[in-house]
N, C-alpha and C positions, 0 to 999 in steps of 0.2 A: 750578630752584627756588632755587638760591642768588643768582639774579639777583633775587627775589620781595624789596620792600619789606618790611617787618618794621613792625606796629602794637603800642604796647603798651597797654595801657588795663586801667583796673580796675571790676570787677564793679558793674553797674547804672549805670555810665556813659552817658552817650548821644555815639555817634560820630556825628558831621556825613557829610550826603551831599552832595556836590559833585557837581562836572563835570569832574575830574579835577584842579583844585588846590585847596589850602587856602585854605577861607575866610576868613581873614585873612592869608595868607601866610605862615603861621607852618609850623614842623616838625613839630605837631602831629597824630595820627592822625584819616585821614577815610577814607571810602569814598565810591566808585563807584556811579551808580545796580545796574549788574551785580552786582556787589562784596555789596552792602544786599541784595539778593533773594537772593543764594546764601545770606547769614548765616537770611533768615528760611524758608531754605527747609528749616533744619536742624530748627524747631520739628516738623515730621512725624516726627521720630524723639527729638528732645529737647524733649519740650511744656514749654512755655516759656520757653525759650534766649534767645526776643530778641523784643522788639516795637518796631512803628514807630508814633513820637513825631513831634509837630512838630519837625524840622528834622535828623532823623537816626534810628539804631537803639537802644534803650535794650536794653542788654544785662542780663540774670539774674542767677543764683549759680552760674552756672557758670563754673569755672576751668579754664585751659589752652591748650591751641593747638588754632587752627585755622587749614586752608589754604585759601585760595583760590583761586582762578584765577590771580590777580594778585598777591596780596599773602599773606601770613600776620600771623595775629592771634592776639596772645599777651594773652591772660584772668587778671589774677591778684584777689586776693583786697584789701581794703577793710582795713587794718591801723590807718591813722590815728586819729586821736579825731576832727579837725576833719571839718568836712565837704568842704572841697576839697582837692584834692591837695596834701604838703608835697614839700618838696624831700627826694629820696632813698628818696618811700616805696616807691618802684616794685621798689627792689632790699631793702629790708625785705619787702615784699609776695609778693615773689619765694622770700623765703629763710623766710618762716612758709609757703608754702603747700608747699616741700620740704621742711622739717621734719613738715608734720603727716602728708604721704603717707609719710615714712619710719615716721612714728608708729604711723599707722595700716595701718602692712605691705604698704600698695599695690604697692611699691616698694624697691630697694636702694640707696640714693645714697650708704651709709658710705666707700667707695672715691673717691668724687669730689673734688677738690682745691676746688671753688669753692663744696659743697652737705654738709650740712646749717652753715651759718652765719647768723647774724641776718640780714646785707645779703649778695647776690648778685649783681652784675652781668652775668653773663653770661645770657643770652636761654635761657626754657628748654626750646626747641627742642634748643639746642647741649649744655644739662645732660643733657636724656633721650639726646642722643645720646651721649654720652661715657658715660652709665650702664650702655648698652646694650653699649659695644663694650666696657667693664672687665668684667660680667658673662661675655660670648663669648670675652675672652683669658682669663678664669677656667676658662671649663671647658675651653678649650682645652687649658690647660697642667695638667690632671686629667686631661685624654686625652678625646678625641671617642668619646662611644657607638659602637657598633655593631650592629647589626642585620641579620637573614638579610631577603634580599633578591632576589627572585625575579626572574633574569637569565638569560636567552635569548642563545647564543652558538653560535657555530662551533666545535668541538673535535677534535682527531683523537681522543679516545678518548671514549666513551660516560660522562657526570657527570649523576647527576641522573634526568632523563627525556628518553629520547630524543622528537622530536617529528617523526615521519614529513613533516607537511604543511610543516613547515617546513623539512625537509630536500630536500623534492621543489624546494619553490621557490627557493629558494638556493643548491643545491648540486650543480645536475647537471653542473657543468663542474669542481666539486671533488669528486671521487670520496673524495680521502681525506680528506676532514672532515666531519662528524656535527653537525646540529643538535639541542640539548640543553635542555630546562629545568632552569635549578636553582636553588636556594640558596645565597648566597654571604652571608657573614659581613662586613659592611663598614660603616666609615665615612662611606660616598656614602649615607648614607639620605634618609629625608625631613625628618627632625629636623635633621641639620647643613643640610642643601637649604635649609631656612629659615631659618635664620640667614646662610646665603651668598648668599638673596635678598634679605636683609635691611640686608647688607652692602653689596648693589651700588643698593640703594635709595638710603641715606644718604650715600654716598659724596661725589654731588653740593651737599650741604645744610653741609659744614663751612667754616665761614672761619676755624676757630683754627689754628693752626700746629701748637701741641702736638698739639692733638684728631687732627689729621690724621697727623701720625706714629703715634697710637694705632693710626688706622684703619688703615694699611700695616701694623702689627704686628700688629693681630688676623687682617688679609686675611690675609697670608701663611700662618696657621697654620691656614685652610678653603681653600688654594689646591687639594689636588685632589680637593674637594668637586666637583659638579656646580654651575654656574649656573644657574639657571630659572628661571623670574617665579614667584608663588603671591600668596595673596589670607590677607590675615588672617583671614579666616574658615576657609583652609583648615587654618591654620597651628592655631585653637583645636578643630579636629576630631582631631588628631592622639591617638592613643590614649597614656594616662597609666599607667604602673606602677611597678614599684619601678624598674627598672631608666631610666626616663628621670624620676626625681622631682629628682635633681638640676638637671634642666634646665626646670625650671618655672617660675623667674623670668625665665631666658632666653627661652622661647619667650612668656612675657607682652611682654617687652619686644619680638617681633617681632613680635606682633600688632597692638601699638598701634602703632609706626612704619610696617608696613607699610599697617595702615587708613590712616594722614596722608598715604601717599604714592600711594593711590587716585583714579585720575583722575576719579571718577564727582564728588569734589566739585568737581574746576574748571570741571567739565561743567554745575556749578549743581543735582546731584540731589540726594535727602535722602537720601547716604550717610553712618552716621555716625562721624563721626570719635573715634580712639582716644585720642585724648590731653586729652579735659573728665571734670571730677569735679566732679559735685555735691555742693558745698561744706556744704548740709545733712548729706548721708551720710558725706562725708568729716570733719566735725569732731565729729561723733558715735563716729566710731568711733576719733578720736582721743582724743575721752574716755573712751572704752569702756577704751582700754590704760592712763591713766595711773590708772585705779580698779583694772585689774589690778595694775599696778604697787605700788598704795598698798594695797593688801588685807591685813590683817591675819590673823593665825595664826585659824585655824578658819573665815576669810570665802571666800568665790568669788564672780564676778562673772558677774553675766546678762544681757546684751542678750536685746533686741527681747522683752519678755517677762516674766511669762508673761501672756499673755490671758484678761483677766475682763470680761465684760459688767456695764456698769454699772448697768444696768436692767434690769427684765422686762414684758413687756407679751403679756399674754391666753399666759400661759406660754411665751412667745418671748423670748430675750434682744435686749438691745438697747444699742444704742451699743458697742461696744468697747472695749477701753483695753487699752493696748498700751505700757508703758513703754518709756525710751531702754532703760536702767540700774535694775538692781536688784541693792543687795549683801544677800546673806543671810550668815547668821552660827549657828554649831549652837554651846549654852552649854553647859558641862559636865554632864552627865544627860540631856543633853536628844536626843530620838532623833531628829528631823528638823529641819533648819534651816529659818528665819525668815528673813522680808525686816526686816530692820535703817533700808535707807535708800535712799530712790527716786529716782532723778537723772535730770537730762532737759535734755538738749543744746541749745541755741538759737542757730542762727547769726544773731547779731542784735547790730547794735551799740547797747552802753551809752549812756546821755545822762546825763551824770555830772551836768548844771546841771538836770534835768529832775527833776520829784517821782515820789519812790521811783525813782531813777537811769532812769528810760525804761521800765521792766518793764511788760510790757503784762499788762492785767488778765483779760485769754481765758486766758492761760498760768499767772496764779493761779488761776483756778478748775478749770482743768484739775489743779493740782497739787492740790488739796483735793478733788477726785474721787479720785484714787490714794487721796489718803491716809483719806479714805473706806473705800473700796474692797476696800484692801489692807491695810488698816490698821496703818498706819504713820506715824509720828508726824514722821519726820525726813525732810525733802523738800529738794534740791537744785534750784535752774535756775542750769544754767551759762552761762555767754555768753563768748564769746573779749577776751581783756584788750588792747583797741586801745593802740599807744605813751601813755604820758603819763595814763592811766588814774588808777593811784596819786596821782600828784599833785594830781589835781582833785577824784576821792573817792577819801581814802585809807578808806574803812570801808562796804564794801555794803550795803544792808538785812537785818536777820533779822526777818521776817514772822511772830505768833504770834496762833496764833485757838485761842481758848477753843471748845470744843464739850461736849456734854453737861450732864445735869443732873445724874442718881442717878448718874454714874460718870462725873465732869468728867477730861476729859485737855486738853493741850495741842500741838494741831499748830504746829509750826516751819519755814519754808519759810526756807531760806537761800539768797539772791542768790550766785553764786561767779564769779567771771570766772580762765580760766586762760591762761597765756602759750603762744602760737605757737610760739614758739621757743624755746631753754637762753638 
């Protein structure tokens, strides 16, 4: 794999299909007829991911890495204002889409040297990898779990349960040793197993120098672990309790590496791969934290919720609504908290020159159902703040609709765009 080309491109791009060079000659990312069918062979597991366009693959909202047979293709996120690429956005683009999975607790990259920063250069293949193996020297150096571990052995003296059938076949030419089932308390389980298949995974996939002495120094410290293949899916069956809760980002981060390094994608199936995040879910729940963050004394914050049908029809509810974000707030005297203020994520880029900044008009009447609904006067849509935002509109819209007669209020829908990154 570390012999694999490397594509980078950003979200809803169209990569060109060739015949194996670039069509203008250039260094630019293309694919393969093979190459183009494996990408759309992912939509059976990620509907949507990619469609074919005149002259190539238009790619979705989704961000990340994927491998190929051939090449690997690195997905980042549309951070610009302009409509075609600037120069350098690729490592901005790089370093909002590691700041919001930090944001949004997908992820640990606080220990990384080159992640969470505005630009990133380094491919974020080599950052998940570096994340993964600071993670495994962490809990190394806390000490590797242990676990009883059901181990069948030769012993002269009786441990455990002896096991007659096993002792017939093994042992008629050693009279003096005992086949035993037993329990042994050990470090070789299936938890470290993972992470040390995890290890010999990635091993091949590094070209930094540094990263690579990481990897010698975390190996060393699962060296007498067991080696043995396993499958991220085996790795997310693994049973969870207190005693393995520390190891919970680590076995995340073996699942996703290990899904990337599943041959079933070079193979061209719709296996799917561990390392895309749909950039809808994921900047939603990156807003979700900084309204944690921002909450004030007596507020809490509520995704996905709560569920009120907006309609009824012959005594059946109808249509749904489902906010991103809702903050309540409990006033003084008052015995049960209220929604305050309804906020709703949009990964959608701003059109600063465009009337009412680009805001599409489905998503205002969506917000004046909530506020209908739930009734709530104060309405948020937020949109991600592309570079250069500020300067071209410094002041987003605040949207106010008069409603009612015998008891007029005023709904206020406020435009907000928040930054990617610190």
């Amino acid at each position: 794999m570390n012999h694999l080309r490397t594509l980078t491109v950003l979200e809803h791009e169209v990569i060109p299909i060739t015949d194996g060079e670039h069509p203008s000659g250039g260094s630019g990312a293309w694919l393969t007829e093979t190459e183009a069918q494996s990408l759309l062979n992912l939509n059976e597991v990620r509907k949507g991911f990619c469609l074919r366009v005149a002259g190539g693959i238009k790619l979705s909202q989704y961000c990340g890495v994927v491998r190929l047979g051939t090449c690997i293709l690195e997905v980042l996120p549309k951070v610009g204002i302009a409509a075609d690429r600037t120069v350098g956005e690729l490592d901005k683009a790089r370093g909002a889409l590691l700041a919001m999975l930090h944001s949004a607790r997908q992820l640990t990259i606080a220990k990384i040297s080159t992640a969470p920063q505005k630009e990133v250069k380094a491919l974020l293949l080599d950052v998940f990898i570096e994340a993964f193996l600071h993670s495994a020297l962490l809990q190394a150096k806390l000490g590797l779990i242990s676990k009883y571990v059901l181990t069948e052995d030769n012993l002269p003296v009786i441990k455990g349960r002896f096991n007659a059938h096993g002792h017939l076949r093994q042992n008629l030419g050693s009279p003096h040793l005992l086949n035993c089932d037993y329990d042994e308390f050990t470090a070789d389980n299936a938890y470290n197993r993972a992470v040390r298949a995890t290890l010999d995974a990635c091993r091949t996939w590094i070209r930094d120098g540094r990263v690579q002495r990481l990897w010698f120094e975390t190996s060393a410290r699962f060296s007498n672990i067991t080696s043995n293949r396993t499958t991220s899916t085996a790795v997310a069956r693994l049973p969870q309790d207190r005693t393995t809760r520390r190891y919970q980002s680590l076995l995340k981060w073996c699942e996703w590496i290990l899904n990337l390094s599943s041959p079933a994608m070079s193979a061209g199936k719709s296996d799917a791969p561990g390392l895309l995040f749909d950039m809808n879910k994921l900047f939603e729940d990156h807003v979700t934290r900084l309204e944690e963050t921002a909450a004030g004394e007596h507020q809490h914050v509520h995704s996905q919720g709560p569920q009120i049908a907006l309609a009824r029809q012959q005594n059946e509810d109808a249509f749904t609504l489902k906010p991103d974000i809702t903050v309540w707030q409990t006033a003084p005297g008052q015995a049960s908290p209220r929604i305050v203020r309804i906020v709703d994520a949009k990964w959608k880029r701003l059109k600063p020159f465009a009337t009412h900044c680009g805001v599409d008009q489905d998503d205002i009447y969506q917000m004046l159902a909530y506020a209908v609904r739930y009734r709530c006067d104060h309405l948020e849509l937020v949109y991600p703040a592309p570079e250069g935002l500020t300067q071209a509109c410094p002041q987003l819209p605040l949207l106010k609709i008069d409603v009612g007669t015998h008891e007029p209020r005023t709904i206020q829908i406020q435009i907000r765009a928040v930054r990617l990154w610190d």
